[in-house]
C-alpha positions as CSV (number, residue, x, y, z in Angstrom):
1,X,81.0,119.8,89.3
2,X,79.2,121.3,92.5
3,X,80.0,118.3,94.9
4,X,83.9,120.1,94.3
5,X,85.1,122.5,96.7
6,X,86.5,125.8,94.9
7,X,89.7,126.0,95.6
8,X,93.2,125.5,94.2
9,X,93.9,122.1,93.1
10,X,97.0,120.5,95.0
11,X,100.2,118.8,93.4
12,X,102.0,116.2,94.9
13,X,105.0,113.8,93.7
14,X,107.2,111.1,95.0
15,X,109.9,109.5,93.1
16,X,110.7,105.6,91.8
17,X,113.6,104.1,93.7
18,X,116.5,101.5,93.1
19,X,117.5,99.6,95.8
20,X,121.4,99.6,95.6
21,X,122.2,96.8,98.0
22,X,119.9,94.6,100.6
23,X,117.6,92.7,99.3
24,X,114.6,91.1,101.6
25,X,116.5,92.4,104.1
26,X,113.6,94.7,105.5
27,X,110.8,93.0,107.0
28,X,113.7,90.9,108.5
29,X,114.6,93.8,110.7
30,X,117.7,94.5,108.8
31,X,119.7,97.2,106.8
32,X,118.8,98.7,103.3
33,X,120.4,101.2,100.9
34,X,117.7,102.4,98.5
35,X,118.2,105.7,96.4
36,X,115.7,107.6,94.5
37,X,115.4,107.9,90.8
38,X,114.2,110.4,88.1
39,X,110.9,108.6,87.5
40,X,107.8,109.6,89.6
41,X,104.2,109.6,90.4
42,X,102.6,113.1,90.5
43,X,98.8,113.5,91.4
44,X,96.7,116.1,91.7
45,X,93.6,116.5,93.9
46,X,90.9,118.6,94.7
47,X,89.1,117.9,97.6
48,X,85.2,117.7,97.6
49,X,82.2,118.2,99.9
50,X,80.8,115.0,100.1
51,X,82.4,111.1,100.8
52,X,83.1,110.0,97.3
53,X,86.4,109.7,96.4
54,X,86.9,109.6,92.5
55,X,90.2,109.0,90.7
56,X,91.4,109.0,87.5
57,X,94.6,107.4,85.9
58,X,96.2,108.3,82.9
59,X,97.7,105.2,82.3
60,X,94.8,102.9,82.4
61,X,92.9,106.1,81.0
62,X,89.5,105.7,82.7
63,X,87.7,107.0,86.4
64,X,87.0,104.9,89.1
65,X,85.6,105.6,92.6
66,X,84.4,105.0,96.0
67,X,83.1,106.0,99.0
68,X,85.3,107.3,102.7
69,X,84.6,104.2,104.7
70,X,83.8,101.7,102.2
71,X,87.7,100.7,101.5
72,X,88.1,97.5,99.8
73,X,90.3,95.0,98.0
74,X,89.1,95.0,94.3
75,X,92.5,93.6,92.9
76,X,93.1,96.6,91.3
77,X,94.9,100.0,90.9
78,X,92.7,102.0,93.0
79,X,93.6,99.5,95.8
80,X,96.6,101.8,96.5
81,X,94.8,104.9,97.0
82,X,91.6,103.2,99.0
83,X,94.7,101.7,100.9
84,X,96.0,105.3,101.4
85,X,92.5,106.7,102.6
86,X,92.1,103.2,104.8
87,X,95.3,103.8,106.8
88,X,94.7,107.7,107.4
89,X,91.4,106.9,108.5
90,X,92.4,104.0,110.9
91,X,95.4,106.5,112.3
92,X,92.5,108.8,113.3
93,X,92.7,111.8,110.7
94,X,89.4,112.7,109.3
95,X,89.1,113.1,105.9
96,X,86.4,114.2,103.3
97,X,86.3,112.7,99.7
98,X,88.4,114.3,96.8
99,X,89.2,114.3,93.2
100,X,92.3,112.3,92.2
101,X,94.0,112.6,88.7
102,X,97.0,109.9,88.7
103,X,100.1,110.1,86.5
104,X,103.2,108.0,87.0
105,X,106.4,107.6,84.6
106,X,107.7,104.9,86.9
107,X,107.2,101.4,85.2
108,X,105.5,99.1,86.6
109,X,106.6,95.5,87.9
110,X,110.4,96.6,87.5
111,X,111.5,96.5,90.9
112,X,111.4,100.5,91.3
113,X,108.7,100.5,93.4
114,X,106.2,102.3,91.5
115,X,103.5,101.4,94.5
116,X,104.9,103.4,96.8
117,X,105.7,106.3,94.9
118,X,102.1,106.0,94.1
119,X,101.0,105.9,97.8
120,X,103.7,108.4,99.3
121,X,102.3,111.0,96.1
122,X,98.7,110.2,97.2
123,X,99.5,110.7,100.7
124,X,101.4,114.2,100.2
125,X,98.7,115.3,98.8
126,X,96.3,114.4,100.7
127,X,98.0,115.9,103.7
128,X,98.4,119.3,102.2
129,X,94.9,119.1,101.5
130,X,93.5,118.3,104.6
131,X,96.6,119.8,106.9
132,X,97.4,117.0,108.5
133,X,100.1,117.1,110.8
134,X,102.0,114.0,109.8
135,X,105.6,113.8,109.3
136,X,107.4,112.6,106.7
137,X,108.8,109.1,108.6
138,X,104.8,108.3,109.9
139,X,103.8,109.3,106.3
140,X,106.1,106.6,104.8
141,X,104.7,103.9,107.9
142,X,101.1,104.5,106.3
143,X,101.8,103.9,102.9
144,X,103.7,101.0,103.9
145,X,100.4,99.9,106.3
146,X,98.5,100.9,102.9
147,X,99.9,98.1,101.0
148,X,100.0,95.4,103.9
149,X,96.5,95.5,105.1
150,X,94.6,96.5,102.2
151,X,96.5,95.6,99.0
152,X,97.9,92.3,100.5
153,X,101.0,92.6,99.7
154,X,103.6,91.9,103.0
155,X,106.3,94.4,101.8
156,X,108.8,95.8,104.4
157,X,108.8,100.1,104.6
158,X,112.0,100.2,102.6
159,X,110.1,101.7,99.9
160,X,108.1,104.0,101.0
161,X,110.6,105.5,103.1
162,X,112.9,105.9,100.0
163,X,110.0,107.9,98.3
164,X,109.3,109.9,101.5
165,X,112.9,110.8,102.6
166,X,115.0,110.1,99.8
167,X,118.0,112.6,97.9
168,X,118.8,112.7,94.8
169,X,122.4,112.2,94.6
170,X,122.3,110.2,97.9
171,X,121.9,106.7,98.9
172,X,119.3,106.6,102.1
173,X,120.6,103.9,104.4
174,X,118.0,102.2,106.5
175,X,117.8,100.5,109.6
176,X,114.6,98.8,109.3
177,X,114.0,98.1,113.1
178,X,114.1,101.6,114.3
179,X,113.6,103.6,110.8
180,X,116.3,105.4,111.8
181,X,117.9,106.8,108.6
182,X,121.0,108.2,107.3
183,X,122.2,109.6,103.8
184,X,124.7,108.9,102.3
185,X,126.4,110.8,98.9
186,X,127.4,108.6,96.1
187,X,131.1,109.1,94.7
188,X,130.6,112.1,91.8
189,X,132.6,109.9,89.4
190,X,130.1,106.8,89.5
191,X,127.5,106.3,87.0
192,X,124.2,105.0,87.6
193,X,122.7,101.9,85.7
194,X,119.2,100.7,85.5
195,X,118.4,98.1,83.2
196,X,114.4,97.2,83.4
197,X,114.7,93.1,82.3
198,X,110.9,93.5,80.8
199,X,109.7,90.4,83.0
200,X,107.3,91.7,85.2
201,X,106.7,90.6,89.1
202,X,103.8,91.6,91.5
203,X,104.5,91.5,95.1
204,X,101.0,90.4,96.2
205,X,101.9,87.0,94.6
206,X,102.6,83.9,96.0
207,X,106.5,83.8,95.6
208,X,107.0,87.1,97.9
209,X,104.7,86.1,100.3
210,X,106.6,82.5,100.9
211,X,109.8,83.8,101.0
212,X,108.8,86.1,104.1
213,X,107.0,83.0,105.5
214,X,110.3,81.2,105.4
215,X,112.1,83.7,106.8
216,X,109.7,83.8,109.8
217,X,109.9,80.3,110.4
218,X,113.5,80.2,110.3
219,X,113.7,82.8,112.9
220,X,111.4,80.8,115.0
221,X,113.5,78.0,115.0
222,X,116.3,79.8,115.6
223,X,114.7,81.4,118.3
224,X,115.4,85.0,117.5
225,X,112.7,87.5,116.6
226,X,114.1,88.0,113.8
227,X,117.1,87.4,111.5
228,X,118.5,90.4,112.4
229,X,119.5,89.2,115.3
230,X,121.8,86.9,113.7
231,X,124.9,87.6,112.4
232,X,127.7,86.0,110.0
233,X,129.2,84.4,113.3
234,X,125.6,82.7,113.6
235,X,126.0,81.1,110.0
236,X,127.5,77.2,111.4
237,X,124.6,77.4,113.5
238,X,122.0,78.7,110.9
239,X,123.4,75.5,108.1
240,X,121.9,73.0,110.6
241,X,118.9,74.4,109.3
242,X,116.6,71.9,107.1
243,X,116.6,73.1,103.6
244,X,115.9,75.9,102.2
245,X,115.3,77.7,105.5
246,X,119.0,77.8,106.1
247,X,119.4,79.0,102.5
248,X,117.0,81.8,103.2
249,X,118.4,82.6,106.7
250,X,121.9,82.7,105.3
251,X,121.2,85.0,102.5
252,X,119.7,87.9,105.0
253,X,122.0,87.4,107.7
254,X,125.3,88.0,104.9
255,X,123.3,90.4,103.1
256,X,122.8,92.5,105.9
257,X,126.3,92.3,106.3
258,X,126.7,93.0,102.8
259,X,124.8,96.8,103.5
260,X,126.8,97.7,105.7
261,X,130.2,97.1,104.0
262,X,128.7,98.9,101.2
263,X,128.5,102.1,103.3
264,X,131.7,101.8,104.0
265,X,132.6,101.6,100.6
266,X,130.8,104.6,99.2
267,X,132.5,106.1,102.2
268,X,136.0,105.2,101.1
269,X,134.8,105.8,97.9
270,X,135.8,102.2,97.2
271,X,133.9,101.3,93.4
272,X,135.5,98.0,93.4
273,X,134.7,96.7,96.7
274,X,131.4,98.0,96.0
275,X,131.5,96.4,92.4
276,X,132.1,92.9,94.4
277,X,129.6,93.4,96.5
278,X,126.9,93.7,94.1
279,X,128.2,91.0,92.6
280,X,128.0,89.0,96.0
281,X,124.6,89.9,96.7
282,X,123.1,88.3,93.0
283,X,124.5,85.3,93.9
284,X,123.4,85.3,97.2
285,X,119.8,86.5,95.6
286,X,120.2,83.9,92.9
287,X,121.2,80.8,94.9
288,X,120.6,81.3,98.7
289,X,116.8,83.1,98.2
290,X,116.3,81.8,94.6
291,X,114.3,85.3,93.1
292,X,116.4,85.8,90.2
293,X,115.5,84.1,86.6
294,X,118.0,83.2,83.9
295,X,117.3,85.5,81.8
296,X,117.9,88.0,84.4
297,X,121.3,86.0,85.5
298,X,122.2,86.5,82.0
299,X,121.8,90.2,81.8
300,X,123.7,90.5,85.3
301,X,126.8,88.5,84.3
302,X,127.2,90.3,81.2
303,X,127.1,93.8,82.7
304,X,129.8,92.3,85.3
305,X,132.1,91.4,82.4
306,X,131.7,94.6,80.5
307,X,135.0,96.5,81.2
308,X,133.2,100.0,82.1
309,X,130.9,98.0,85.0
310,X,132.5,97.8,88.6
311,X,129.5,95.3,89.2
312,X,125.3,94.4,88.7
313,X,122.5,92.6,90.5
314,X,119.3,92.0,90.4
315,X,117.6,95.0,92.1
316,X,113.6,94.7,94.2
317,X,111.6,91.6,95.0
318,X,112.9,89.4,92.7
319,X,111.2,86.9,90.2
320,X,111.3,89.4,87.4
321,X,112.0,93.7,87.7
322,X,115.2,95.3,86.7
323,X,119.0,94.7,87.8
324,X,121.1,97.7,88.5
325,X,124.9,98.4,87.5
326,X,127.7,100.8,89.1
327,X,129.8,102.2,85.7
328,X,133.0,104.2,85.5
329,X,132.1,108.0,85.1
330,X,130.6,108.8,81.7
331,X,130.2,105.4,80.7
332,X,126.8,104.5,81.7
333,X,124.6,104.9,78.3
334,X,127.5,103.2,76.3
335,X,127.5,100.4,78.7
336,X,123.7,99.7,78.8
337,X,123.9,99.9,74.7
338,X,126.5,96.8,74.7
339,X,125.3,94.9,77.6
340,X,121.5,95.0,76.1
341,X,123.3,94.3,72.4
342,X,124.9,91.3,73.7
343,X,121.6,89.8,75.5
344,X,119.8,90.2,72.4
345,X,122.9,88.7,70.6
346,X,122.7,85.2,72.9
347,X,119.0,84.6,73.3
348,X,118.3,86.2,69.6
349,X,114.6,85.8,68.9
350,X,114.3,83.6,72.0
351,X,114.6,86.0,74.5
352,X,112.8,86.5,77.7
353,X,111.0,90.1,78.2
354,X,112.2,93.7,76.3
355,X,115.2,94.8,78.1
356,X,115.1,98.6,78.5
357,X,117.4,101.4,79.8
358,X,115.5,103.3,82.9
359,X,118.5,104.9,84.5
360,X,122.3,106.0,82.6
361,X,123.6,108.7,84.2
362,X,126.0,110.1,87.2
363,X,124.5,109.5,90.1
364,X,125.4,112.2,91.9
365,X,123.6,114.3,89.5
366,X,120.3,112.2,89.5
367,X,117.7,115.1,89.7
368,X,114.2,113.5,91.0
């Protein structure tokens, strides 16, 4: 085609991620402890002469396009990448169009973020091609300013920083305020579990959107910024609430709480305590911020009574997606096998979604 400049085509990936513990705890200010997995988006470009920016995915299998400058929501897939070119643009890096193939093995609507590893794999490329000097903390802030402004969806930079800084074999934890980040390993004898429920969610959507407009007006009444600023000693104050602001308000303020004990706990190398609090947070997710379904309640308090499972929750935004387990070394795959057995065996041929194994292995030997 002669609108392409010869040159070398450039590849560019950024992995899924699994958000071990802190849930909606993000754009609250708060504390998260995401950790990549195997599953990612790779792209290739090539850039071309003109303005037109054409893409192609291979999992909708068909070419779409537009022009540098002419970013807009269409309610579709290519909303992440004009979202990508939208932000780079805004930040003041010039950019000429480019050929785009998209390929992606991380599911969609499970909770694994499969947007962001979209944008942060668009975005890497896209500075390689262009030699932006952007770094890889800004380049996570773009994708996450992709998705606000023009996708519409109001998701906190949890998930872009986990595709942009993430190790495998390491839990990233997060302070959402500064984006200052730290890794931390995961215990060699821990298996990692991911369960994908098969009941998709879409964070654009109403339910997402209301639970960060509670949150917002709970802090406003409380007169903090933001819940951050609270913590568990706040919680007599934060009941007097009107319902379900002080439901909403509670569950960030222990879950932050929650994140930071589960540090500790990898630390110590602590699987029980851990185990509990997973198993602390789904409640909390379940009944304080209501983004769990039964079906997915069911699939969480079976993995908790399977002897190989130190705990499970519910894992992303909520209201569908995957839930996520911590097994006993080894034990992982047989684990998934029973607890997925055992759903099937209660609901029979009532039940809710396709449960799937996406993750069953050591975590420490997760290899994105």
């Amino acid at each position: 085609m002669t609108d392409v400049v010869p040159s070398d085509v450039i590849t560019a990936s950024a992995p899924g991620r699994v958000n071990l513990i802190g849930e909606h705890t993000d754009y609250n200010g708060g504390f998260v402890l995401p950790t990549p997995i195997p599953q990612r988006t790779t792209v290739e470009l090539r850039r071309r002469k003109d303005g037109l920016v054409r893409v192609w995915s291979r999992e909708i299998g068909a070419w779409a396009e537009y022009t540098l400058g002419d970013e807009r929501r269409r309610g579709g897939w290519l909303d992440y990448v004009m979202g990508c070119t939208q932000a780079l643009r805004q930040a003041g890096h010039a950019l000429d169009g480019f050929e785009l193939k998209i390929a992606s093995d991380v599911p969609l609507g499970s909770g694994l973020s499969s947007s962001a590893s979209l944008e942060l794999a668009v975005l890497r490329a896209i500075r390689q091609a262009f030699g932006l000097a952007i770094d890889d903390t800004r380049l996570a802030l773009l994708g996450q300013r992709a998705e606000n402004q023009l996708v519409g969806a109001p998701v906190g930079a949890m998930d872009q920083l986990c595709a942009s800084l993430g190790q495998p074999g390491s839990a990233l934890f997060i302070d959402t305020r500064t984006f200052a980040t730290r890794l931390v390993p995961l215990p060699d004898g821990l298996d990692l579990l991911v369960i994908d429920s098969g009941l998709r969610h879409d964070h654009a959507t109403g339910d997402y959107r209301t639970r960060r407009a509670e949150c917002e007006e709970a802090s406003r009444r409380l007169g903090v910024p933001q819940l951050r600023d609270l913590g568990v000693d706040d919680l007599a104050r934060v009941a007097r609430l009107p319902d379900p602001l002080a439901r909403r308000a509670r569950h960030v303020i222990t879950e932050n709480d929650r994140v930071l004990a589960a540090v500790a706990a990898l630390a110590a190398r602590d699987l029980r305590t851990l185990g509990e609090l997973f198993a602390a947070s789904h409640a909390s997710m379940r009944d304080d911020f209501e983004i769990s379904l039964p079906a997915i309640d069911t699939l969480v308090a079976i993995a908790c009574a399977d002897p190989d499972i130190y705990g499970a929750r519910l894992t992303g935004g909520g209201f569908g997606g995957a839930i996520v387990a911590l097994a006993k070394a080894g034990t992982a795959a047989a684990a998934a096998r029973r607890i997925i057995d055992q759903y099937f065996d209660q609901y029979g041929d009532q039940a809710a979604g396709t449960p799937r194994v996406l993750v069953a292995q050591e975590a420490a030997c997760v290899r994105s």
